[in-house]
KEKE-3310 file (N, C-alpha, C; in steps of 0.2 Angstrom, whole numbers, plus 5000, padded with zeros to 4 digits):
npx = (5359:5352:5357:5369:5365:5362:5379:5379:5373:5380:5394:5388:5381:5394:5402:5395:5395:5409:5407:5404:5410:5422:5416:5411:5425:5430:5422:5424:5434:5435:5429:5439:5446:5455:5465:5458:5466:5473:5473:5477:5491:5509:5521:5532:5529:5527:5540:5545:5540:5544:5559:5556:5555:5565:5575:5588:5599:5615:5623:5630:5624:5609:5612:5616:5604:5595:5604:5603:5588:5586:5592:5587:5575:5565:5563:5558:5548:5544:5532:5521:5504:5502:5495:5492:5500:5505:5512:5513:5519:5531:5539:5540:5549:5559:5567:5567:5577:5589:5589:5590:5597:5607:5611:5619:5616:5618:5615:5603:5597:5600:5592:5579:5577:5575:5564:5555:5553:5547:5535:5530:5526:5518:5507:5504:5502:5487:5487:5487:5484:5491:5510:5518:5532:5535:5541:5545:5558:5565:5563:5564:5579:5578:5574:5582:5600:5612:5627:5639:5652:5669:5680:5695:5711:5726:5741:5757:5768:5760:5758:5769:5773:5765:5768:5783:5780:5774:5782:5794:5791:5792:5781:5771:5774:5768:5758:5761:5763:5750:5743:5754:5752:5740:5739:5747:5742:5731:5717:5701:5692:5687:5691:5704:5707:5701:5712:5721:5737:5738:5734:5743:5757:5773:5785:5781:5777:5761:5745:5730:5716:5699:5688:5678:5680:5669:5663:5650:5642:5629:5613:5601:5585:5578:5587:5601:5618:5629:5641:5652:5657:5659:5664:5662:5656:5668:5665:5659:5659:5671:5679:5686:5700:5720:5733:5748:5762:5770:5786:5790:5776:5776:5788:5783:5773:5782:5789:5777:5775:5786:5785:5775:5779:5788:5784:5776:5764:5748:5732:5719:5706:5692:5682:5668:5674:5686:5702:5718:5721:5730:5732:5730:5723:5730:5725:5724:5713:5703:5708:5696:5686:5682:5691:5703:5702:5701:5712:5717:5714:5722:5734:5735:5734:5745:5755:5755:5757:5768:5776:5773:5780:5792:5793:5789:5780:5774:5778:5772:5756:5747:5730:5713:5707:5700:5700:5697:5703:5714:5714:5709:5720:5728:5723:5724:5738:5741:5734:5742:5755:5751:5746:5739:5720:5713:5721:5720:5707:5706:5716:5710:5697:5686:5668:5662:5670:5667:5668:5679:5685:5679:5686:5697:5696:5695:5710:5716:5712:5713:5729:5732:5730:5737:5749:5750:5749:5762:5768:5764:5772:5783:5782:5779:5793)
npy = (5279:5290:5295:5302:5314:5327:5329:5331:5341:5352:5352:5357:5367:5374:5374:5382:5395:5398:5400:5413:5420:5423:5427:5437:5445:5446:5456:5465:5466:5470:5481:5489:5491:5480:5469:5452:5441:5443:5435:5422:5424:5421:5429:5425:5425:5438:5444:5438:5445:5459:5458:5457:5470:5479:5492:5505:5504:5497:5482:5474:5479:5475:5460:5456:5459:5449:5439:5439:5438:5423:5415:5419:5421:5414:5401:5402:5413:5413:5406:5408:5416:5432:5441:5435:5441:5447:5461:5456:5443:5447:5452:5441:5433:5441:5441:5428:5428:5433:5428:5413:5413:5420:5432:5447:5464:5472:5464:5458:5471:5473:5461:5468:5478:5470:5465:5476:5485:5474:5472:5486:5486:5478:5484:5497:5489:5486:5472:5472:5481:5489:5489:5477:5478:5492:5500:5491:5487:5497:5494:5483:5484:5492:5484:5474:5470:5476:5474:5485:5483:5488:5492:5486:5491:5486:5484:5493:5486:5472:5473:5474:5459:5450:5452:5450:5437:5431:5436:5428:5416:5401:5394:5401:5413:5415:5422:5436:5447:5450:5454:5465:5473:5476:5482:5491:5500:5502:5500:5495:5477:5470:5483:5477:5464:5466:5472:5476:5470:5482:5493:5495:5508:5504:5512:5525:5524:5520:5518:5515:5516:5511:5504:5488:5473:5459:5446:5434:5422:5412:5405:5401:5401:5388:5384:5380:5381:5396:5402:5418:5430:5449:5463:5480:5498:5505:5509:5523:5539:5544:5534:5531:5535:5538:5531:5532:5522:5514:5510:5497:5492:5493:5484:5471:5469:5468:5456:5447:5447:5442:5429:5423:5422:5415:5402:5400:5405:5414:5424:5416:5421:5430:5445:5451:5456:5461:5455:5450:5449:5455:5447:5432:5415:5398:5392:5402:5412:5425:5429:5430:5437:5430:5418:5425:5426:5416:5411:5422:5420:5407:5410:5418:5409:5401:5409:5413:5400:5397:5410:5405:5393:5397:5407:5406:5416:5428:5444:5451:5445:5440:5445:5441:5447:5452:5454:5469:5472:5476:5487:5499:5496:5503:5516:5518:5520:5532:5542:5542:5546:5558:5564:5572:5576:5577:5573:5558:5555:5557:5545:5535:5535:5539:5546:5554:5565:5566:5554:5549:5558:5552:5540:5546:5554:5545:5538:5547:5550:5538:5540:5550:5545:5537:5544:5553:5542:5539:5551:5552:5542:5549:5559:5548:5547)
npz = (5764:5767:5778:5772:5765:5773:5773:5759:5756:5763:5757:5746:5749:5755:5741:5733:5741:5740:5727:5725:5732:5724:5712:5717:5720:5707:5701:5709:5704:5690:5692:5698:5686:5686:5675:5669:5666:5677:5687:5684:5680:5685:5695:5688:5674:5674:5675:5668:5656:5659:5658:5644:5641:5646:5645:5642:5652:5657:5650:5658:5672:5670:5664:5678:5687:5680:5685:5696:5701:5693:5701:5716:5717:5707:5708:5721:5725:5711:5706:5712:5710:5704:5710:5720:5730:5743:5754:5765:5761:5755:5763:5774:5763:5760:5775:5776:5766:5772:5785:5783:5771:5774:5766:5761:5764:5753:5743:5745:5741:5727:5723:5726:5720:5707:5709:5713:5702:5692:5699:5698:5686:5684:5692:5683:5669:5675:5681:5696:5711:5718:5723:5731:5737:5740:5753:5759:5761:5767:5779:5784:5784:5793:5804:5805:5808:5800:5793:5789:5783:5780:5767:5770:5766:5764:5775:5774:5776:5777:5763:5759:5761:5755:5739:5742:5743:5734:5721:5724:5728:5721:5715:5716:5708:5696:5699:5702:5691:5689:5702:5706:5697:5700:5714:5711:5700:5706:5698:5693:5695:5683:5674:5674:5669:5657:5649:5637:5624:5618:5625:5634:5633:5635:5636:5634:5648:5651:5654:5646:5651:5644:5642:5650:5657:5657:5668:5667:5676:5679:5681:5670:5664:5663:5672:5669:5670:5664:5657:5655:5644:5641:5635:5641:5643:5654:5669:5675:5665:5670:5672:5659:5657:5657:5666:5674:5673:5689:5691:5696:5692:5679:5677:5682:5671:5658:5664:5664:5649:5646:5652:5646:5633:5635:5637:5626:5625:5621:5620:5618:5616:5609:5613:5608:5598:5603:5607:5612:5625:5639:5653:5655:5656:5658:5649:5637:5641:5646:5662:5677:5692:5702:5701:5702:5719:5722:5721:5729:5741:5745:5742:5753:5762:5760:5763:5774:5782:5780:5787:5800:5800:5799:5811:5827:5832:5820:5816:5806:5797:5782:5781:5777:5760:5748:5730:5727:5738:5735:5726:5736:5743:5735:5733:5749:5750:5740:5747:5758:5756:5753:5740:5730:5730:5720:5709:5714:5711:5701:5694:5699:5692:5699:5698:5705:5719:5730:5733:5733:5742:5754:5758:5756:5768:5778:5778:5782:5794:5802:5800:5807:5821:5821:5821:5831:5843:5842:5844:5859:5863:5863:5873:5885:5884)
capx = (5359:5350:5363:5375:5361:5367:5386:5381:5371:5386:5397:5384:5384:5401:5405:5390:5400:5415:5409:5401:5415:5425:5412:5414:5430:5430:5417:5428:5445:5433:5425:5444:5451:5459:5465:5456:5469:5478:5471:5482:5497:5512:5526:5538:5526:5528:5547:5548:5538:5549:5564:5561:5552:5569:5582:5591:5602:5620:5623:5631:5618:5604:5614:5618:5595:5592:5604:5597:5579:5586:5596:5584:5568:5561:5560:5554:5539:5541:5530:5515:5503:5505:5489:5492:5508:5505:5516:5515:5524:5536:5543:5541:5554:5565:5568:5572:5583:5595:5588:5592:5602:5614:5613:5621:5614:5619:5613:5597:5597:5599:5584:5574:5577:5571:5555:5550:5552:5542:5529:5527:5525:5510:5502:5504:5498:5481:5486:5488:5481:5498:5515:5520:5537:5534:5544:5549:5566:5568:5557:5569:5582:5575:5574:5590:5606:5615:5635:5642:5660:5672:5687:5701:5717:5734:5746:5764:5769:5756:5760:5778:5778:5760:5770:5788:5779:5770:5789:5800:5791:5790:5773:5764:5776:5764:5751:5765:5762:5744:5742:5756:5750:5733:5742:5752:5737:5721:5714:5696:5694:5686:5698:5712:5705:5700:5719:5725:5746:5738:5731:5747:5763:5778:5791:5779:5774:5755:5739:5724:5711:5695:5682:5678:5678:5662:5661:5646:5640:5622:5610:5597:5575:5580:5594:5608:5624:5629:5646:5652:5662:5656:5666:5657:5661:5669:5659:5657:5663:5677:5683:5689:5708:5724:5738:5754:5764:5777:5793:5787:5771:5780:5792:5777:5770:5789:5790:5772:5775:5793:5781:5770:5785:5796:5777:5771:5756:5746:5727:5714:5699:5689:5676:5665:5678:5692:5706:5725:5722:5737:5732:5725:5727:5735:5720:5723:5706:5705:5705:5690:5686:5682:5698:5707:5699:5704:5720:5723:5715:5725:5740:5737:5734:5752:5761:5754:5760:5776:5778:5772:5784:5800:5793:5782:5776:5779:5777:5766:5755:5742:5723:5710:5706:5697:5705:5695:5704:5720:5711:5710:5728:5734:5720:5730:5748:5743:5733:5748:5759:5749:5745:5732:5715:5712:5723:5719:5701:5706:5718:5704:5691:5677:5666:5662:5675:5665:5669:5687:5686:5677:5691:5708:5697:5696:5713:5720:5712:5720:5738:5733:5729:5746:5756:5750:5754:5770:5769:5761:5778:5789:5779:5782:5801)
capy = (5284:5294:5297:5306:5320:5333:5331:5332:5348:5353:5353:5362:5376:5377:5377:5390:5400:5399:5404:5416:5425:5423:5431:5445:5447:5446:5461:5469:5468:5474:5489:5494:5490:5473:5463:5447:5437:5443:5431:5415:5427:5420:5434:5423:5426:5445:5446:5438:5452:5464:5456:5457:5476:5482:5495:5510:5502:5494:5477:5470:5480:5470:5453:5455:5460:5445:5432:5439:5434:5416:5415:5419:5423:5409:5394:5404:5413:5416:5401:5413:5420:5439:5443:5432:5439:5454:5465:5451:5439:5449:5453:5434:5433:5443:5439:5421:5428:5437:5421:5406:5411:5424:5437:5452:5470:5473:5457:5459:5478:5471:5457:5471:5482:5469:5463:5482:5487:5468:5473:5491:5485:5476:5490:5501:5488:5483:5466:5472:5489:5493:5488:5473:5480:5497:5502:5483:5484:5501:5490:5475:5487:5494:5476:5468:5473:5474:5477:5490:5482:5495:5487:5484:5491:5482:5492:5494:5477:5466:5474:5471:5451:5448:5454:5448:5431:5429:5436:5426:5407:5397:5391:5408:5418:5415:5427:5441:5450:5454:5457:5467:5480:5479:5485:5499:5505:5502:5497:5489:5471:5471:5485:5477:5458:5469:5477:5471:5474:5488:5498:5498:5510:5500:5516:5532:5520:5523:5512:5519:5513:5512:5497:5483:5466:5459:5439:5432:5416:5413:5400:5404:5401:5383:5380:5378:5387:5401:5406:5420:5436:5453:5471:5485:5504:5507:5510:5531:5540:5546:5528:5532:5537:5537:5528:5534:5517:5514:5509:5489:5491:5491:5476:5465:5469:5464:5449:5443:5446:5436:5423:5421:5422:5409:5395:5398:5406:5419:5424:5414:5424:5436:5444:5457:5460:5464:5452:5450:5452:5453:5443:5427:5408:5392:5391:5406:5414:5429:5428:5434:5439:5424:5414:5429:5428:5411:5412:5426:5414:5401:5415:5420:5401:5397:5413:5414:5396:5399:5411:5401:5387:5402:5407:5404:5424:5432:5449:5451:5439:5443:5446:5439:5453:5450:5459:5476:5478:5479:5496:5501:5497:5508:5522:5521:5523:5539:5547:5542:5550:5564:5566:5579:5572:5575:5568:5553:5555:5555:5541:5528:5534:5541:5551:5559:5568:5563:5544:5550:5563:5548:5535:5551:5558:5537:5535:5551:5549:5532:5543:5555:5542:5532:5548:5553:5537:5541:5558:5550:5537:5552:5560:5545:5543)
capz = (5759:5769:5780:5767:5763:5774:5770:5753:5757:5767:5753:5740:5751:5752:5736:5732:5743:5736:5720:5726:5732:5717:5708:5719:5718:5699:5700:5712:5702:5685:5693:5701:5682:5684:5669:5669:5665:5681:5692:5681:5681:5691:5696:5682:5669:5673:5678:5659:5651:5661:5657:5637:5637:5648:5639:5645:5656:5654:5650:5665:5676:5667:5667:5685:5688:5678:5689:5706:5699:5692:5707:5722:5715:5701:5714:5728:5725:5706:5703:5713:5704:5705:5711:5728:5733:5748:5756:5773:5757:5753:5769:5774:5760:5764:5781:5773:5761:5779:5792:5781:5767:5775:5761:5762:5761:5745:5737:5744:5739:5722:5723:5728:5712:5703:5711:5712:5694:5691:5702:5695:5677:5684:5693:5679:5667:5679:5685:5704:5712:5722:5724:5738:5738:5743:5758:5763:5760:5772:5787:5784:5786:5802:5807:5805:5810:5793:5795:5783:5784:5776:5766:5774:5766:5766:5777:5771:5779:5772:5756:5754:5763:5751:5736:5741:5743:5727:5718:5727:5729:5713:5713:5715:5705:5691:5699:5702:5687:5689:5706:5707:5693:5703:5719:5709:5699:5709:5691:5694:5689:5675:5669:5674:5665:5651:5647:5630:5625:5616:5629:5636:5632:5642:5633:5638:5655:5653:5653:5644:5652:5638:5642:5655:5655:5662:5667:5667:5679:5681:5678:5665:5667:5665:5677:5667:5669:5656:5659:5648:5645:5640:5635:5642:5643:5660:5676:5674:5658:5673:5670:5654:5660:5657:5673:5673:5677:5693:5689:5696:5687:5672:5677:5680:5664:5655:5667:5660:5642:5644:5653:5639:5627:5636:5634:5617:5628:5618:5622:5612:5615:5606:5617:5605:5593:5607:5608:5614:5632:5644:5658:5652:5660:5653:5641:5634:5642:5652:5669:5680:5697:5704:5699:5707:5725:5725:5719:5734:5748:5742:5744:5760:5766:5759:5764:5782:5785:5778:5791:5805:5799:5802:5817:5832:5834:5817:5815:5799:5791:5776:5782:5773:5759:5742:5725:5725:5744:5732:5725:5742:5748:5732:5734:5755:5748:5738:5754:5764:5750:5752:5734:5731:5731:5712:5705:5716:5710:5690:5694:5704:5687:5702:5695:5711:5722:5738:5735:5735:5750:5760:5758:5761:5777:5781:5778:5786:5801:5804:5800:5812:5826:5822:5821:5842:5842:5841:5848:5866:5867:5864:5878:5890:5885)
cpx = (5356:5354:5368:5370:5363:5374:5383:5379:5375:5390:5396:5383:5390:5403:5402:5395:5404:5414:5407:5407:5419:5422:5413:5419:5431:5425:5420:5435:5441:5431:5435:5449:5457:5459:5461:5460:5474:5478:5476:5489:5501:5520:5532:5537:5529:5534:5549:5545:5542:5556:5565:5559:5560:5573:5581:5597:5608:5619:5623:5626:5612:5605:5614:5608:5595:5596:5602:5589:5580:5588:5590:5578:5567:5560:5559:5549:5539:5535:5520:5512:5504:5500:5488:5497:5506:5510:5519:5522:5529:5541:5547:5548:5560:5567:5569:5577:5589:5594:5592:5597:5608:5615:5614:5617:5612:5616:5604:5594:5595:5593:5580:5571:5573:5562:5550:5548:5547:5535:5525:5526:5517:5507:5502:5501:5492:5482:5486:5484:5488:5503:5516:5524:5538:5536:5546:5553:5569:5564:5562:5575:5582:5576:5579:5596:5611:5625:5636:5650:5665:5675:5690:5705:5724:5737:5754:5766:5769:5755:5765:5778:5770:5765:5779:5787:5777:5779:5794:5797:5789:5784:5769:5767:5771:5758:5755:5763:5756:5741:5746:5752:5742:5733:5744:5750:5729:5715:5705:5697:5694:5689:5705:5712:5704:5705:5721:5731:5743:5737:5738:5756:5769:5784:5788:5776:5767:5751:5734:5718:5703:5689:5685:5677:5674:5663:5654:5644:5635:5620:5603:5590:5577:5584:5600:5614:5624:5634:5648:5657:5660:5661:5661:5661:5663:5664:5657:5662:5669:5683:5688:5694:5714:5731:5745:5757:5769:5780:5791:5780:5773:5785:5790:5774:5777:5790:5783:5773:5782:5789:5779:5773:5788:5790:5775:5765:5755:5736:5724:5707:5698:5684:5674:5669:5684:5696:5713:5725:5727:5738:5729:5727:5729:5729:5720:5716:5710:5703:5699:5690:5685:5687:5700:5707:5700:5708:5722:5721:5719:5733:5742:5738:5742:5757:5762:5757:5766:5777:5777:5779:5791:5800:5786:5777:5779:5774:5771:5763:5750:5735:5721:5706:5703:5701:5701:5699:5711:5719:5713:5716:5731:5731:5726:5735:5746:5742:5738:5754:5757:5750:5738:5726:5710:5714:5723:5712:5700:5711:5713:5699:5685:5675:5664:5666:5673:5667:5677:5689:5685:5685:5699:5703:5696:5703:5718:5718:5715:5728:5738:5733:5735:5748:5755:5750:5759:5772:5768:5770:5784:5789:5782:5792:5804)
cpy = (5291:5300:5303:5312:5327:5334:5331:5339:5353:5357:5357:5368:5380:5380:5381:5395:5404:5403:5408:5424:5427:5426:5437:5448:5448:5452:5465:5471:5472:5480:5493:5493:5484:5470:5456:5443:5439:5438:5423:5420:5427:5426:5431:5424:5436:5448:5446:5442:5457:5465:5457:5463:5480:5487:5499:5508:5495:5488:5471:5470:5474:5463:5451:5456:5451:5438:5434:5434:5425:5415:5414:5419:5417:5404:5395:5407:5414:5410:5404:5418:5426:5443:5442:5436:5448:5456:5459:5446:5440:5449:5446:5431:5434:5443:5431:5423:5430:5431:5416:5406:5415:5430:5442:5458:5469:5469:5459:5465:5477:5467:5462:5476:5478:5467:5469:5486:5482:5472:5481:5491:5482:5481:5494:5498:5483:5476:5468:5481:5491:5488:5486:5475:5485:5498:5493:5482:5488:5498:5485:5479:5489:5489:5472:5474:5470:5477:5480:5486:5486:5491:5490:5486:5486:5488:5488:5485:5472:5466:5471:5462:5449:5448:5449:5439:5429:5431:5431:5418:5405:5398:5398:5412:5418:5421:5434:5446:5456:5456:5461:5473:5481:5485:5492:5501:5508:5504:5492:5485:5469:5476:5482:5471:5459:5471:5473:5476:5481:5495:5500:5500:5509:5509:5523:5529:5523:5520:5515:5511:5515:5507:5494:5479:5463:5450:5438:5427:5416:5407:5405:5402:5393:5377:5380:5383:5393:5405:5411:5426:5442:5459:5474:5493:5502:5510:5516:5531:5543:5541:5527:5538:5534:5535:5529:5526:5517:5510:5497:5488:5489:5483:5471:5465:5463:5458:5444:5443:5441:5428:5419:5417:5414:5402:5396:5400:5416:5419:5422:5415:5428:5437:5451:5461:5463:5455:5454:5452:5449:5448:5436:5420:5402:5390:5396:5411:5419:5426:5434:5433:5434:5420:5418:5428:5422:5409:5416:5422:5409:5403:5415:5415:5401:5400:5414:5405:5394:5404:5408:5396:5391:5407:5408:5412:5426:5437:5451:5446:5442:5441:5443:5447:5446:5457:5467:5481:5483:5487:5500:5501:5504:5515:5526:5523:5531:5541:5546:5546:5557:5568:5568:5575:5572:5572:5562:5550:5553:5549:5532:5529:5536:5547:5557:5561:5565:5556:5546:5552:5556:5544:5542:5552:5550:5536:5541:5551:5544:5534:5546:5551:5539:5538:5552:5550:5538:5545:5556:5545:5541:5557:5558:5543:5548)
cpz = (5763:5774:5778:5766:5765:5774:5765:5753:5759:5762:5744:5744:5752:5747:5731:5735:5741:5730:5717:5728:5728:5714:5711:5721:5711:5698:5701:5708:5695:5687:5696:5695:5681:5680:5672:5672:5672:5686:5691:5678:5687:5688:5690:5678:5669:5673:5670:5653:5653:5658:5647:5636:5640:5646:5644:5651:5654:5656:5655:5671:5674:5667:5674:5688:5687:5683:5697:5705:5698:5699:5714:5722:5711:5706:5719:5727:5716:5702:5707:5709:5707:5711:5719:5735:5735:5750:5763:5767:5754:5759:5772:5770:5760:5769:5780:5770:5767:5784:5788:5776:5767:5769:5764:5761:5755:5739:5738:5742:5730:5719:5723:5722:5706:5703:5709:5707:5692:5693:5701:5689:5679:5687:5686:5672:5669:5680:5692:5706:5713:5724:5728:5741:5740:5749:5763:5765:5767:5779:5789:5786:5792:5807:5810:5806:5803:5795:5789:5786:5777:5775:5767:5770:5768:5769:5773:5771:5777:5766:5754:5755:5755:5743:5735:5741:5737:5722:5718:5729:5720:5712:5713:5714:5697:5691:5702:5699:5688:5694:5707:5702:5696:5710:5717:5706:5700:5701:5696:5692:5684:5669:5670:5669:5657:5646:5642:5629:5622:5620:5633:5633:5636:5641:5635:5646:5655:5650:5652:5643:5648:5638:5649:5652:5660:5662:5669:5670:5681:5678:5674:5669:5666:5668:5675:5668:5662:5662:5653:5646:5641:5639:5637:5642:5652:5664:5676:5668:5661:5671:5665:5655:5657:5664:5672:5677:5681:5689:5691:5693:5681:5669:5677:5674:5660:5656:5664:5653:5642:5647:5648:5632:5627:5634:5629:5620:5624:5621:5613:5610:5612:5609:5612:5600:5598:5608:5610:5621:5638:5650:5654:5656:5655:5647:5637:5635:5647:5659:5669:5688:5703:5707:5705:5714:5726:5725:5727:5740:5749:5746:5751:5765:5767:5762:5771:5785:5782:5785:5798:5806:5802:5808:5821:5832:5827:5816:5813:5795:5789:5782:5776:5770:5750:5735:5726:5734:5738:5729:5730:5745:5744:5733:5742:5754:5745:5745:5758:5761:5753:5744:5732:5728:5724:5709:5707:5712:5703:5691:5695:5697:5690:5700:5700:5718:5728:5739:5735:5741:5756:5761:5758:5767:5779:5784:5782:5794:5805:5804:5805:5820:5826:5823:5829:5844:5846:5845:5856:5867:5867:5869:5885:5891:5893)
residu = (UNK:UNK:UNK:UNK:UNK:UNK:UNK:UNK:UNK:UNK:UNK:UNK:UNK:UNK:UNK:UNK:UNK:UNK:UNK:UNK:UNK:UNK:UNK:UNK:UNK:UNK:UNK:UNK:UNK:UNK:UNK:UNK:UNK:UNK:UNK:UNK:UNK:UNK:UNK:UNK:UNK:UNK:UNK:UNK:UNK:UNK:UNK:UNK:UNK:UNK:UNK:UNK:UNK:UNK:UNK:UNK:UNK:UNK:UNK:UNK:UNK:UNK:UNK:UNK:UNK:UNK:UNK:UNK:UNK:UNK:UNK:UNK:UNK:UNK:UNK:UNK:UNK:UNK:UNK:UNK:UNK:UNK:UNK:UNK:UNK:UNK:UNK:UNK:UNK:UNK:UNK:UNK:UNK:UNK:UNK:UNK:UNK:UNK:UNK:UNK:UNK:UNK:UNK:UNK:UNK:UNK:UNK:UNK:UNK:UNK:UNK:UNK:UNK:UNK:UNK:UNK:UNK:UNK:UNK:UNK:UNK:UNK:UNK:UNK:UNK:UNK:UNK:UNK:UNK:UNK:UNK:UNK:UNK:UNK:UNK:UNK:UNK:UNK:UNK:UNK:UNK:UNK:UNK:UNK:UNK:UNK:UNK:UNK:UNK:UNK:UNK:UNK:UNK:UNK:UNK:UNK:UNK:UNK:UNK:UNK:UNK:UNK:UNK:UNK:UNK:UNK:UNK:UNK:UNK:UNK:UNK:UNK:UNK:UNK:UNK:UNK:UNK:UNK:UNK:UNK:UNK:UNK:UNK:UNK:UNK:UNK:UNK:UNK:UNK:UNK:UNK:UNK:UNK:UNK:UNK:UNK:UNK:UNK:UNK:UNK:UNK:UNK:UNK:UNK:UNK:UNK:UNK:UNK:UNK:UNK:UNK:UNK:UNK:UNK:UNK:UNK:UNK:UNK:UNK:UNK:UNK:UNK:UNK:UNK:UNK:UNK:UNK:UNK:UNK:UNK:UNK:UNK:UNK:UNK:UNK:UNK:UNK:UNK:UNK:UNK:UNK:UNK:UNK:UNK:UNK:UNK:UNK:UNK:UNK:UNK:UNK:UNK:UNK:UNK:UNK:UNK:UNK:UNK:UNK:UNK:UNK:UNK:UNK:UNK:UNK:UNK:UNK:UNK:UNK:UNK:UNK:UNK:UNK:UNK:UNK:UNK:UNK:UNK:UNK:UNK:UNK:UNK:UNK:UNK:UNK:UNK:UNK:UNK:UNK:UNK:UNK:UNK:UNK:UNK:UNK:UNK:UNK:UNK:UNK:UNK:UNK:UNK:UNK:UNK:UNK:UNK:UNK:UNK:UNK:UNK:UNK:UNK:UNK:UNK:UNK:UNK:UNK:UNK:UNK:UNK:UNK:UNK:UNK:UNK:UNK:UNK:UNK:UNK:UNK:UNK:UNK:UNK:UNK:UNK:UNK:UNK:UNK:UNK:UNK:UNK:UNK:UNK:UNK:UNK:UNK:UNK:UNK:UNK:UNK:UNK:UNK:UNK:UNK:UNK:UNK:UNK:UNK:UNK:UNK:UNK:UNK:UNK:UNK:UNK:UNK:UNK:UNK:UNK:UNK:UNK:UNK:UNK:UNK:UNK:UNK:UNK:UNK:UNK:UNK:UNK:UNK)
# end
């Protein structure tokens, strides 16, 4: 017994210690105005006070906040209390989210919006002194070699065989319609999934563009899926436009509604009081962005080894490109048109001239470097 005397004394000075220190940090957070209760406050506790005080900001933005957080955040530290979580923890974080899990800029740009909004509601109501996230984002940045990759246009080429391939094979004349009117209006995709017969006039050729359609896929605070669909206004109030339609614009439209006609296929959804919408799938459901991006991989698989198949070198085959290049291929055709760089700007729905001028001085430069090109071989003849 005797023996065990100084481990037990060991262990009572210890745990004086401990609670020792703990009192003086409870001293220290009361004199620097810390809540109490901040100490058994885990960052999930606070994300979901933030997440029901939030307003001012549009729906889909808010939806898309809230599945970053269920998404990357709730099972990684949001189960930390708030209190614990330094500037070293965040960082740590992030440099998982870019090392292990590959995210992009952009995604984790978005992560980071939300933690710092979270973490400035608790400074402001005294659970913490100062904000973790506080210049993180821009050190990570510094850090890591991020690639800005610009999207890639179709050129002329890989527009007509992507298009003459979807028209001209059976099986992927179904998606004709809608990627062609995406090509020939550079419609966003939620305006283009959004477009119901009404919004368009086939007899004055012009699509009044007036809302989006928003899909939703996200897991909730308990995991579950929650897939969904959403009206919203358009992306600026620029968005809200009128598109004069080409001549094959309008043929895809006719050719989709004689589709529809010829199967007894009608849209069965109502999303917020909007129904009858032009694109829809064999359920009657609008399509969304997702579907589409795998619908065009699919394409390009099929198309590209189709050409293989009729010859060993062939010319032109489809890139791998996602639906918003198609924006970009038709933004190229005007600038290549050389169609004045307003009405390109009131066409695309950007609210800022500069997002125009960037993508015509992009794409002129590229004309001016093919066309000396040119000039250089008619040099050497």
């Amino acid at each position: 017994m005797d023996g065990c005397e100084p481990k037990k004394t060991v262990h009572l000075r210890k745990n004086l210690d401990d609670l020792r220190y703990k009192e003086e940090e409870i001293d220290k957070d009361k004199k620097g105005g810390i809540k109490a209760e901040a100490r058994y406050t885990t960052l999930n506790d606070m994300y979901e006070l933030w997440r029901d005080l939030k307003r001012g900001i549009k729906n889909n933005t808010f939806e898309n906040y809230k599945y970053m957080y269920e998404t990357f955040v709730r099972n990684q530290i949001g189960s930390q209390f708030i209190m614990s979580l330094k500037k070293s923890d965040i960082k740590r974080y992030y440099n998982s989210l870019v090392d292990d899990r590959h995210l992009k800029a952009a995604t984790i740009d978005s992560i980071h919006t939300v933690l710092h909004q979270v973490f400035e509601m608790a400074v402001d109501d005294d659970y913490i002194r100062s904000n973790p996230t506080d210049n993180v984002l821009r050190e990570l940045k510094k850090s890591h070699c991020f690639r800005n990759e610009k999207r890639r246009a179709l050129t002329k080429p890989e527009q007509e065989l992507f298009l003459d391939y979807l028209k001209n094979t059976p099986e992927a004349q179904y998606w004709y319609p809608i990627f062609a009117v995406m090509v020939g209006t550079g419609l966003r995709v939620g305006e283009l999934t959004g477009l119901r017969w009404c919004d368009i006039d086939l007899e004055e050729g012009i699509i009044d563009v007036n809302h989006t359609l928003v899909y939703y896929d996200h897991r909730t605070e308990r995991s579950k899926r929650g897939c969904y669909f959403n009206v919203n206004t358009t992306k600026t109030p620029a968005g809200m436009r009128q598109v004069p339609m080409l001549e094959f614009v309008k043929e895809a439209f006719l050719m989709e509604k004689e589709r529809q006609e010829l199967l007894g296929l009608h849209c069965k959804a109502t999303v917020d009081g909007y129904t009858d919408f032009i694109f829809v799938n064999r359920f009657g459901q609008p399509q969304h962005q997702a579907t589409l991006n795998k619908a065009i991989r699919r394409i390009i698989r099929n198309c590209n080894d189709k050409q293989f198949l009729e010859s060993d070198n062939p010319e032109v085959l489809i890139p791998h490109f996602s639906c918003h290049s198609l924006r970009h291929t038709f933004t190229t055709r005007m600038c290549e048109a050389g169609v004045n760089v307003k009405v390109i700007q009131d066409a695309l729905g950007h609210k800022d001239v500069s997002t125009t001028l960037n993508i015509y001085t992009d794409v002129t430069k590229e004309l001016r470097k093919s066309e000396f090109e040119g000039l250089e071989q008619q040099f050497n003849q």
